[in-house]
N, C-alpha and C positions, 0 to 999 in steps of 0.2 A: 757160709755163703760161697756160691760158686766165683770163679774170676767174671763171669761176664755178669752177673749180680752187683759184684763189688764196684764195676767198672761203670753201671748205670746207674752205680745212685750216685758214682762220683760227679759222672756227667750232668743229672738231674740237677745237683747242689750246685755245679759252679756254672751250669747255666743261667740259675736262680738268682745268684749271686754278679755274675756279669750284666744281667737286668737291671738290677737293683742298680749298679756302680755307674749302667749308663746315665738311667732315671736320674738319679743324685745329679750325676758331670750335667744333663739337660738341663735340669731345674736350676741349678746356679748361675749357668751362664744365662738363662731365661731372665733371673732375677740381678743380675748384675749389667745386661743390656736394658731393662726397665728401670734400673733406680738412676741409670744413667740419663734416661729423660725427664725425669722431671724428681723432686722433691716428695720426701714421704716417711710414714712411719716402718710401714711393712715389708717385711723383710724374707726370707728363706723360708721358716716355719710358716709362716699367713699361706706364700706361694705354694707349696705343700698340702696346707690344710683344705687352699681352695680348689686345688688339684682332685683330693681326697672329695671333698663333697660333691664336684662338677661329676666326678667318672667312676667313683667308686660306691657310687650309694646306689640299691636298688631300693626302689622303683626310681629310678633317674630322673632329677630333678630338671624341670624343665623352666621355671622362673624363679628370679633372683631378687630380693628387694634390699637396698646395700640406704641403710640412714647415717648423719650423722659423719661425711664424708671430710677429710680435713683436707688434703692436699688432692686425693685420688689415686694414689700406686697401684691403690688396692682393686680401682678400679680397672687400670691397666693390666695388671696381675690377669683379673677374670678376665679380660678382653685378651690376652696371649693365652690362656690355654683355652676358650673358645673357636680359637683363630687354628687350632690345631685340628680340632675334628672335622 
């Protein structure tokens, strides 16, 4: 591999990887201003998972049917990363 080869996948990776680090730093403090309003079971991974199915699914989901609600975090959860796009 040439140096300027070497030098673009170094960039590539920790571009990749400073994404990810920011993504993580958003998502928690997302999740740690929500649990601070009100009571609930849902946590990091749920905020995550709902993340994952809201933006990363194709054909992009366009309705929600959420049963079964106990406190609602979770409902707060979807209503902050809708609140994003």
């Amino acid at each position: 591999m040439e140096y300027k080869e070497v030098a673009r996948e170094f960039f590539r990776g920790f571009k990749k990887w400073a994404h990810h680090a920011l993504t993580e730093g958003r998502d928690l403090i997302s999740v740690v201003r929500i649990s601070a309003r009100g009571p609930g079971y849902s946590g990091l991974a749920h905020y995550r998972f709902f993340r994952h199915m809201l933006f990363d699914t194709r054909p992009a989901i366009r309705k929600v049917l959420i049963l079964g609600v106990y406190f609602g975090r979770d409902i707060m959860m979807i209503a902050d990363l809708m609140s994003i796009t």
